[in-house]
C-alpha positions in Angstrom: 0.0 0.0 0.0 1.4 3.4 -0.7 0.8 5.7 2.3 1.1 9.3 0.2 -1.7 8.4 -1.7 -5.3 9.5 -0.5 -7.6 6.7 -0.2 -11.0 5.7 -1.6 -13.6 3.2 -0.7 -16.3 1.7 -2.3 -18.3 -1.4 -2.7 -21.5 -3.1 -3.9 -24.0 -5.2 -3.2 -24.0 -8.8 -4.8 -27.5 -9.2 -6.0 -26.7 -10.6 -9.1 -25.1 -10.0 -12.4 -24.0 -6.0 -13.4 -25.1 -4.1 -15.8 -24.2 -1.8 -18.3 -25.4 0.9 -16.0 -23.0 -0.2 -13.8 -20.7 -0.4 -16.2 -20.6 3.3 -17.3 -21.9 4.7 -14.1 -19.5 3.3 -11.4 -16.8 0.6 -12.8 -15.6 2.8 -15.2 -14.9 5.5 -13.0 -13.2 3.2 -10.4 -10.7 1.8 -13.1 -9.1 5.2 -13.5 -9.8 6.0 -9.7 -7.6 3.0 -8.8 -4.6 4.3 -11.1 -4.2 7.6 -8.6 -5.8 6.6 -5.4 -5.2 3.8 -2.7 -8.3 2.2 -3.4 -10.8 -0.6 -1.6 -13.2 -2.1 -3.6 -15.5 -4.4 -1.1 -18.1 -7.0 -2.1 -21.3 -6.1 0.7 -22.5 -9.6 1.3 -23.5 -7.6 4.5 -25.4 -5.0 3.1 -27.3 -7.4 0.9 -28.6 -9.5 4.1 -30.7 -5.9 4.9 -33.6 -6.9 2.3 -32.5 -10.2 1.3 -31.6 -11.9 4.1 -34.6 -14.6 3.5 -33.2 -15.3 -0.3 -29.8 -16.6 0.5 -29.2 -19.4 -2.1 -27.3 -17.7 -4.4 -25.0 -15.4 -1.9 -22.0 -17.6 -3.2 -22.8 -17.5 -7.0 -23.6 -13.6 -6.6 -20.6 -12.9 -5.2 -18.5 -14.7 -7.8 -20.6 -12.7 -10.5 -19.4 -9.4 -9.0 -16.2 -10.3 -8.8 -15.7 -11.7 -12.0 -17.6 -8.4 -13.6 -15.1 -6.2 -12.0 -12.3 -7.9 -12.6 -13.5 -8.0 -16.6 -13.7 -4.5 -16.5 -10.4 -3.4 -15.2 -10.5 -3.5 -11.7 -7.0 -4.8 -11.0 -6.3 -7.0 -7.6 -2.4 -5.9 -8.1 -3.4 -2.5 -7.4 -6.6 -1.9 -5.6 -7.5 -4.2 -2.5 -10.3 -5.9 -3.7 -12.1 -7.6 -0.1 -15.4 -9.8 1.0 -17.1 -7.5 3.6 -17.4 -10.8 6.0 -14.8 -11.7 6.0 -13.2 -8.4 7.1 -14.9 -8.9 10.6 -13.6 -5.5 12.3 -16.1 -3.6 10.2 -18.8 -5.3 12.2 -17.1 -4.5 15.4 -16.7 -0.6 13.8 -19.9 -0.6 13.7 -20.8 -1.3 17.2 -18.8 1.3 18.5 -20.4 3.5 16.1 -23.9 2.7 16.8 -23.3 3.7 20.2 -22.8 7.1 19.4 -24.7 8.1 16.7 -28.5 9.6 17.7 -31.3 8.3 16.3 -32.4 10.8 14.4 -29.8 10.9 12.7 -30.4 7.7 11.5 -34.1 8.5 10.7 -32.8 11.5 8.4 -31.2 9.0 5.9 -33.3 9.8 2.3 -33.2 6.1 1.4 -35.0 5.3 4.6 -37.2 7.7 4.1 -38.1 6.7 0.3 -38.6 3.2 1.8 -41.2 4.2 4.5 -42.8 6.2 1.5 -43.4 3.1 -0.5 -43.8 0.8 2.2 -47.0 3.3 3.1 -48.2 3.8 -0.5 -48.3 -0.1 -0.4 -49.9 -0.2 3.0 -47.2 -1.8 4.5 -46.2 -2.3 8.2 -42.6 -0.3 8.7 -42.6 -3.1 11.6 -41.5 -5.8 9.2 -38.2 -3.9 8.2 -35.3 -5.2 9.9 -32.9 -4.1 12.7 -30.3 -4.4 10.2 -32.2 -2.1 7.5 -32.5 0.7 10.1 -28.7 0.6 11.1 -27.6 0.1 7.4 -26.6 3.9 7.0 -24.1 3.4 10.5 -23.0 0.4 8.5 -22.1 2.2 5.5 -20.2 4.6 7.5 -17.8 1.9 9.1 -17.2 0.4 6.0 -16.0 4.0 5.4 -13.9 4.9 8.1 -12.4 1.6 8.8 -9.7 2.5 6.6 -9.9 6.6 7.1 -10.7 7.2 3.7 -10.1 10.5 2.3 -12.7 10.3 -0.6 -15.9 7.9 -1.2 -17.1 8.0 -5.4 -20.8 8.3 -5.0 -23.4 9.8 -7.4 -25.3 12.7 -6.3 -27.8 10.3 -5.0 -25.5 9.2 -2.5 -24.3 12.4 -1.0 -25.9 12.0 2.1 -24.3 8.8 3.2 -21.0 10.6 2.9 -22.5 13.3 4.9 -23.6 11.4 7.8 -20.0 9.6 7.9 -18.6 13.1 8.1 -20.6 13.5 10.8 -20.5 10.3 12.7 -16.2 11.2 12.5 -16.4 14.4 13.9 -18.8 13.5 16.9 -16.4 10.2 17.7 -13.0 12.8 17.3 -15.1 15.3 19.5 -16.5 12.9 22.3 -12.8 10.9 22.5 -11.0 13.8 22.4 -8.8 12.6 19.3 -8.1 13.4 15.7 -8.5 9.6 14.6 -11.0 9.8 12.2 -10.8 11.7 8.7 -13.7 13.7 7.3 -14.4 11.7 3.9 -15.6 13.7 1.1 -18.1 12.6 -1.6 -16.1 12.3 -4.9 -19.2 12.9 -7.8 -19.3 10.7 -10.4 -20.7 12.0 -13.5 -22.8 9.3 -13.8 -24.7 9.4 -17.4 -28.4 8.2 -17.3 -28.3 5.0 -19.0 -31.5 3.9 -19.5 -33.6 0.7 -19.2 -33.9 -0.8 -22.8 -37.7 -0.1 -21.6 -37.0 4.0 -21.0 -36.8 3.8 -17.2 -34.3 3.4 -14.5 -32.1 0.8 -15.4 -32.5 -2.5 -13.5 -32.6 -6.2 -12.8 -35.5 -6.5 -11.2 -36.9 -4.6 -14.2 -35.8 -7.0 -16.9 -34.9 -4.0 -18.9 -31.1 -4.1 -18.8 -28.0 -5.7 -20.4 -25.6 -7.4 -18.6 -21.6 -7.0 -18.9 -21.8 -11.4 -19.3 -24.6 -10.9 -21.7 -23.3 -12.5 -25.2 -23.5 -10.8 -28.6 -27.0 -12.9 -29.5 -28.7 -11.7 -26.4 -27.8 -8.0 -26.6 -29.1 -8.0 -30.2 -32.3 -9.5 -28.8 -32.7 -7.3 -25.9 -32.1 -4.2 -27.7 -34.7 -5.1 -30.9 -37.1 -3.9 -27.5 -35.5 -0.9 -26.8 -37.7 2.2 -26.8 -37.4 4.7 -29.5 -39.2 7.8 -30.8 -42.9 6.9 -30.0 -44.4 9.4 -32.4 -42.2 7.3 -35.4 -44.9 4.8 -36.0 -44.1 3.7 -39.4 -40.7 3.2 -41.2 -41.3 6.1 -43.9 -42.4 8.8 -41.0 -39.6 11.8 -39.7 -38.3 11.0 -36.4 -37.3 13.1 -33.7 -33.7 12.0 -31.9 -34.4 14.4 -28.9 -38.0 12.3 -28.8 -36.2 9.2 -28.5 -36.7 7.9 -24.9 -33.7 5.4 -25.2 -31.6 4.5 -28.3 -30.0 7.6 -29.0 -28.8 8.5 -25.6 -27.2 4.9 -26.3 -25.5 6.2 -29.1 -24.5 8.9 -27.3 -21.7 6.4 -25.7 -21.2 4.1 -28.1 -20.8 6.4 -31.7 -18.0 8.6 -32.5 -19.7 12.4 -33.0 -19.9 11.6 -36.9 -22.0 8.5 -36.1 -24.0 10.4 -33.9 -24.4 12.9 -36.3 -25.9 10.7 -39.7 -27.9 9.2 -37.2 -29.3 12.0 -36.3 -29.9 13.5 -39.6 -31.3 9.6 -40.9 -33.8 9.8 -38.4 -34.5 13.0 -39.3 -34.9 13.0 -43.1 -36.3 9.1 -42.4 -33.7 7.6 -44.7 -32.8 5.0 -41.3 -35.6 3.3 -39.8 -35.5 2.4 -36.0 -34.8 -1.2 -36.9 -31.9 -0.1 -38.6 -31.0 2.2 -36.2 -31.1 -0.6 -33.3 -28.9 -3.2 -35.6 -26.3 -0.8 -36.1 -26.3 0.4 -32.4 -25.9 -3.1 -31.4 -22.8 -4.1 -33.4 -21.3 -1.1 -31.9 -22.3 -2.3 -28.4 -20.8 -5.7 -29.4 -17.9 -4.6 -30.4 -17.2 -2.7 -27.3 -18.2 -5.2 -24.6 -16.4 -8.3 -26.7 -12.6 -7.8 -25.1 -14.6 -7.7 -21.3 -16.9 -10.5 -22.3 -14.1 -12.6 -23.7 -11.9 -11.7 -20.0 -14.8 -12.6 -17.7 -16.1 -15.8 -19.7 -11.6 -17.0 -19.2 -11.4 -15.8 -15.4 -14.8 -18.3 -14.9 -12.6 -20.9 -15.7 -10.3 -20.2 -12.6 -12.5 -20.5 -9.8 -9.2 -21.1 -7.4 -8.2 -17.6 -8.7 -10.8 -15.6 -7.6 -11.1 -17.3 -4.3 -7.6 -16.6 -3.9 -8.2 -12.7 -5.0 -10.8 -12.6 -2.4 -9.0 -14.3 0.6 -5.9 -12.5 -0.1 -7.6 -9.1 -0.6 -9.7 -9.6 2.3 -6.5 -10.2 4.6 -5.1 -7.5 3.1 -7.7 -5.4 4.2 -8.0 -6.9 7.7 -4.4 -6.1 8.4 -5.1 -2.5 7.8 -8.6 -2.5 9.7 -7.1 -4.2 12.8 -4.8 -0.9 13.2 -8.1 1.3 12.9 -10.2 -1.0 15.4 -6.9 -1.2 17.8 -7.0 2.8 17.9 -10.3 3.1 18.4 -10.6 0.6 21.8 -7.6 2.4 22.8 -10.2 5.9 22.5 -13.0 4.2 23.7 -10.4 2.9 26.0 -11.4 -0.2 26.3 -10.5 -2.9 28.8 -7.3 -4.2 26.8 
């Protein structure tokens, strides 16, 4: 680990396969991220217990598929520590200490609890049945941070506010200890593009409107035959919009080169490209991009030993480095030692 170098954390939940949202929105960004920060990438087997912890089965499988994603997409275990959150027990005990201090309300105040209660109400729903675990997630969240005192978290905007109430939750354990232990993290933005279901909303498994990263060529060209396009384009002959289409040309927006982009535009326009067309092309494009991290992930399944290795190794790694956090918080706390 090089000490000069600020330090980032982040991690995801293994619920199943990634997509190309998470792609562009997060793995992406983490790639370069990992090239100029000390970086620690953590699979939240935890944090997926909060609302799954009934639908267990495929824990194992899931976080294999994570793995396996990031490691297709650049994430590399030679320079970022790449770590099981279980298997890094110290953030659990982190989070005791934390609980302890942090009030209530500031819990409450957490915008993804409060967007829960909201549908849990529309859907006449008793909060009652959501979990101890679900209502401490956010004090969770913020040991995962501060186990290793990092300097920066990459969020999206949406996120802000966990990064906020870490800042917080440091400050009150610095102020109540009397220490300077803990850093204030800052949320590092992620300009996150809004990549689309294939169905013109939010992105999603649950949704059956993405693509995956494992997704072969046949698939993605049958997926996107669905996506959404200009609406008011009902027939193959009639003018089309790009700004009215909900989906396929914010696609293109990624995939084309600005020429691309721009006789698509103008086909659409002056209806000399149909949608159909316009879809078949988009896909090869697709295709062609994802092939080199297909072709990675669908080799690195084939060495199952490998990427329990990456995992136990990263995961002491990262133990090794929590144990000197946890050790200077008992001695704050001061603990009986």
């Amino acid at each position: 680990m090089t000490e000069n170098k600020n330090r980032i954390v982040s991690g995801m939940r293994p619920t199943g396969k990634l997509h190309l949202g998470h792609y562009f929105g997060v793995l992406k960004n983490w790639v370069n991220l990992q090239k100029e920060f000390e970086s620690f990438f953590f699979i939240a087997d935890w944090h997926a217990l909060t609302t799954k912890y009934n639908q267990t089965d495929d824990m194992k499988r899931n976080v294999e598929d994570v793995l396996l994603d990031w490691l297709a997409s650049g994430i590399d275990p030679n320079i970022s520590t790449i770590y099981l959150q279980s298997l890094v027990p110290e953030t659990a005990q982190l989070h005791i200490y934390l609980s302890m201090i942090t009030p209530q309300n500031w819990v409450e105040r957490d915008p993804t609890l409060k967007d829960l209660a909201k549908i849990m109400k529309d859907k006449q729903e008793n909060m009652s049945n959501l979990s101890y675990g679900l209502f401490g997630y956010p004090v969770l969240m913020s040991a995962d941070i501060m186990l290793f005192n990092s300097n920066f978290v990459p969020v999206g905007i949406d996120q802000v506010a966990h990064v906020e109430l870490t800042r917080d939750i440091a400050r009150r354990f610095n102020n109540i200890y009397n220490v300077e232990l803990f850093n204030e993290p800052q949320p590092k933005l992620t300009q996150i593009p809004l990549l689309k279901g294939l169905d013109g909303n939010k992105m999603g498994k649950s949704f059956n409107n993405d693509i995956k990263i494992s997704d072969t060529a046949e698939i993605t060209e049958k997926k996107f035959r669905t996506a959404i396009t200009d609406r008011n384009r009902i027939r193959r002959d009639d003018k089309g919009d790009p700004d009215n289409c909900e989906v396929v040309y914010d696609y293109w927006k990624i995939f084309g080169s600005k020429e691309e982009q721009d006789e698509i535009c103008e086909g659409c326009k002056m209806a000399t490209i149909g949608c159909a067309e316009c879809k078949k092309r988009l896909t090869a494009k697709i295709n062609e991009y994802m092939m080199p991290i297909r072709e990675k992930r669908s080799e690195l399944e084939k060495q199952p030993d490998y990427l329990k290795n990456i995992i136990y190794e990263g995961s002491k790694k990262a133990q090794q480095k929590a144990k000197e956090t946890i050790d200077k918080v008992e001695q704050a706390v001061k603990m009986y030692k």
